[in-house]
N, C-alpha and C positions, 0 to 999 in steps of 0.2 A: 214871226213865222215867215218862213221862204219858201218858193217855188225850186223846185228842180227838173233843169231842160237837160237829159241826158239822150250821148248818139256815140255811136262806132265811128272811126277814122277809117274803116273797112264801105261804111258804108255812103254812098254818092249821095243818095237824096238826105239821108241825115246831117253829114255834115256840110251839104252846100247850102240845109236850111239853117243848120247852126253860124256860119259863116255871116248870111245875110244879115240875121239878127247881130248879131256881136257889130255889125258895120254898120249897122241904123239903127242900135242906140247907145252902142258903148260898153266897154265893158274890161274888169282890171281884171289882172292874170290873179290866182287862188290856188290852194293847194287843196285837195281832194284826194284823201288816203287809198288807192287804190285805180285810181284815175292816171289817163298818159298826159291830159293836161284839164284845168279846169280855170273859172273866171268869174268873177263873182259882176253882178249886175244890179247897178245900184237902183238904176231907175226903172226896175221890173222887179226889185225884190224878188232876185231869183238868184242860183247859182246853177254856172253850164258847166257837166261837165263829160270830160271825151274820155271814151274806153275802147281798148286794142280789141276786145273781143265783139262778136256778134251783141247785138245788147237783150236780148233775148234770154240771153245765158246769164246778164248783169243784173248782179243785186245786191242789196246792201249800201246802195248813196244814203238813206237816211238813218244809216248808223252812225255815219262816218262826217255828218252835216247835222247841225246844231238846228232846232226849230221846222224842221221840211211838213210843210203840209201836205205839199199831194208833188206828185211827179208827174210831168208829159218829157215819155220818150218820143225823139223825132228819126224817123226811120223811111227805108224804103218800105215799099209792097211789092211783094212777087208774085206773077200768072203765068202759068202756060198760055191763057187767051190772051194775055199783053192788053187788056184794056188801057188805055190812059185813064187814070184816078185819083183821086182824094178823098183818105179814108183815114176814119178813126173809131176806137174799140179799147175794150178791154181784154184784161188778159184772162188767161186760167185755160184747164186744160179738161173739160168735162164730157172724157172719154178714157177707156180703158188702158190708152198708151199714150206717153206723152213722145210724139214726132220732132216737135220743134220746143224745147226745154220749158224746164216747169215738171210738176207733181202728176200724173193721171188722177182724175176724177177729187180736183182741186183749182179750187177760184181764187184769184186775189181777188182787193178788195176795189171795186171800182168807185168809179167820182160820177154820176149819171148828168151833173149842171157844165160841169167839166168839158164831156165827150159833146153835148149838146149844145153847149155854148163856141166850141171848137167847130162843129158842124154848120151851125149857124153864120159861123166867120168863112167860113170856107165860100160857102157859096156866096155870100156878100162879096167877097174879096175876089174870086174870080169872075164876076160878073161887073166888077171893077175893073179888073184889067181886061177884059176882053178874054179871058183863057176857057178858050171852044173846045168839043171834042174830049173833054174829061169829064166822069162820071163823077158826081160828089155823095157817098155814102158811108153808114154804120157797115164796119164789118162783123160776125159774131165773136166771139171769145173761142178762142182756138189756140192759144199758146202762151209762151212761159214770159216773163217770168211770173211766179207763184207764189214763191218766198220774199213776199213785201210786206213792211207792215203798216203804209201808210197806203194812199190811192193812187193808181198809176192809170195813167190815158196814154196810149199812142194816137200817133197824129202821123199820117204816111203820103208818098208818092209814089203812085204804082204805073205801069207796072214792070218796064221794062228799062232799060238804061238811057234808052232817047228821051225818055220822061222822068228820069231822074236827075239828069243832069239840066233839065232846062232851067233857066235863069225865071221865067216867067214864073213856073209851077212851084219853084222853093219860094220865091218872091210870095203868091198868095197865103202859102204856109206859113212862113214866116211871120208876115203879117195878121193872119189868126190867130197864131200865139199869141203874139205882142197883145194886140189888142184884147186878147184872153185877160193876162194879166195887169193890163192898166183897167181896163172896165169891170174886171169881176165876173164871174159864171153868171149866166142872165137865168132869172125862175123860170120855172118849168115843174113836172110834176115827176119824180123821180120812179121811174119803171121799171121792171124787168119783162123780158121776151122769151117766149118760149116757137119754135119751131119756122120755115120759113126756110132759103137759100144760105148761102156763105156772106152773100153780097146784101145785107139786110136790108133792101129796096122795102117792104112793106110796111118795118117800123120806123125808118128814113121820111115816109111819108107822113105819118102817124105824128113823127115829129112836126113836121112844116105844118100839119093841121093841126093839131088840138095839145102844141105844146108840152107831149110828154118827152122827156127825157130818159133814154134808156141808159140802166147799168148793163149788166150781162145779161146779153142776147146768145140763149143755146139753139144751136140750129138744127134744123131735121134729122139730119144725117148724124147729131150726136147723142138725141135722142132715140133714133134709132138700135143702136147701137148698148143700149142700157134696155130696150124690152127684155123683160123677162127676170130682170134684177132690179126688183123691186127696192132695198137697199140701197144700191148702187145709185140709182135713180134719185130716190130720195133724198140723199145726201146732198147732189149736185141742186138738188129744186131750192134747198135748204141755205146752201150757200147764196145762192142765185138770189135769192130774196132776201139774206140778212148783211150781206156783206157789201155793205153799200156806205157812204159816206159824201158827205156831210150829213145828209138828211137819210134816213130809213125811206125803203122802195114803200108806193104806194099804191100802186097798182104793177099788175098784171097781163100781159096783152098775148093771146095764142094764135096761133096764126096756122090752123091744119094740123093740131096734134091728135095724135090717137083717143078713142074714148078713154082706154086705161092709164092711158099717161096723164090727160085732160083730172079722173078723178084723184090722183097722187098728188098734183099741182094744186085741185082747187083744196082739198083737206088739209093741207099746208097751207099757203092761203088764206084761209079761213083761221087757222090756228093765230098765225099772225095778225090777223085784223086788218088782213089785206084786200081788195076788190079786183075778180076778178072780170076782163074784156075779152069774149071772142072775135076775133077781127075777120 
């Protein structure tokens, strides 16, 4: 089995963190059917590979790559507020329109030890180097791609181009990876989130204290967005809790959801054999 570290040549913080890694630990040139170039990495059991489009819109490295267990794309993050950040999430698109590519009201399949173990690294590693004035959080599931059919993590530096090009910021990412895949996803208790901001500060927390690891995190505003489509709703709750990997989600954590959304979630939930947490 192999890892896959895919990024855009469009994009500044993906490939100056791809760059880093390829230079501190090596890495032979590869061919990748559909790739502008790729590199196979022995001693990360991994394959890199660089795509001309947005990666957002990229799918299909583990058809085209023999054994892929789970993928982390490495990307920018973009704000209008420009925070400085280091973020990581899953994908899917669990609202009625999909903005930034992907399916409306469809999840891939997330890696919850994956995103937690990467969250984990982050703040270790910039409290390593010294790197002040960055935010280090979960963001929720908010876009494409959709059509995967293995686990996909993003892992970002946000939010604007002064912080995508810095040498320090790709350096910690960098090094979160790496260390991702030499030491293995660290345990944790495989979660899913329901309600909260963009910027998932409450389940970010949640993590540092009591070690649960989130898959997809649907946040307020896209729950919102589903009252009244009971259906529609269900579906995403449905996803949200079965589409998870290695291990099946085993809790539940709400963070400010409506009573009638709150009873869709726990009867789901419940069906699953899952335990629900009001936060």
């Amino acid at each position: 089995m192999v890892v896959g570290l895919v990024y855009s040549i469009k994009d500044l913080a993906g490939s100056g963190i791809a760059e880093v890694i390829r230079e501190w630990v090596g890495a032979e040139r590869a061919e990748v059917p559909g790739a502008r170039r790729a590199w196979s990495i022995p001693s990360l059991n991994a394959v890199m590979a660089e795509y001309e489009e947005d990666i957002i819109y990229v799918s299909g490295f583990e058809k085209v790559v023999d054994g892929v267990e789970y993928i982390v794309y490495l990307s920018r993050h973009s704000s209008a507020a420009g925070v400085p950040s280091l973020t990581t999430h899953h994908t899917g698109v669990p609202r009625r329109e999909a903005l930034a590519g992907g399916r409306p009201l469809t999840l891939s399949i997330a890696n919850p030890p994956v995103a937690y173990t990467l969250l984990m690294n982050l703040f270790r590693e910039a409290e390593r180097a010294g790197l002040e004035g960055f935010e280090i959080t979960y963001e929720v599931t908010h876009h494409g791609p959709t059509d995967v059919s293995v686990p996909l993590t993003f892992v970002e530096i946000g939010s604007k181009e002064e912080q995508w090009v810095r040498r320090d910021a790709r350096e910690v990412v960098a090094s979160a990876v790496i260390d991702l895949l030499r030491e293995g996803p660290r345990p944790c208790t495989p979660s899913t989130g329901f309600g909260g901001p963009h910027y998932a500060g409450p389940f970010t927390q949640r993590s540092l204290r009591y070690g649960e690891c989130f898959g997809h995190i649907v946040p307020r505003y896209a729950i919102k967005e589903l009252l009244g489509d009971e259906g529609a709703l269900a579906s995403v709750v449905r996803q949200a809790l079965t589409r998870s990997l290695p291990q099946p989600v085993k809790a539940v954590v709400l963070k400010k959801v409506q009573s009638s959304v709150k009873k869709v979630i726990a009867e789901i939930a419940e069906s699953l054999g899952i335990g629900v947490v009001v936060a």
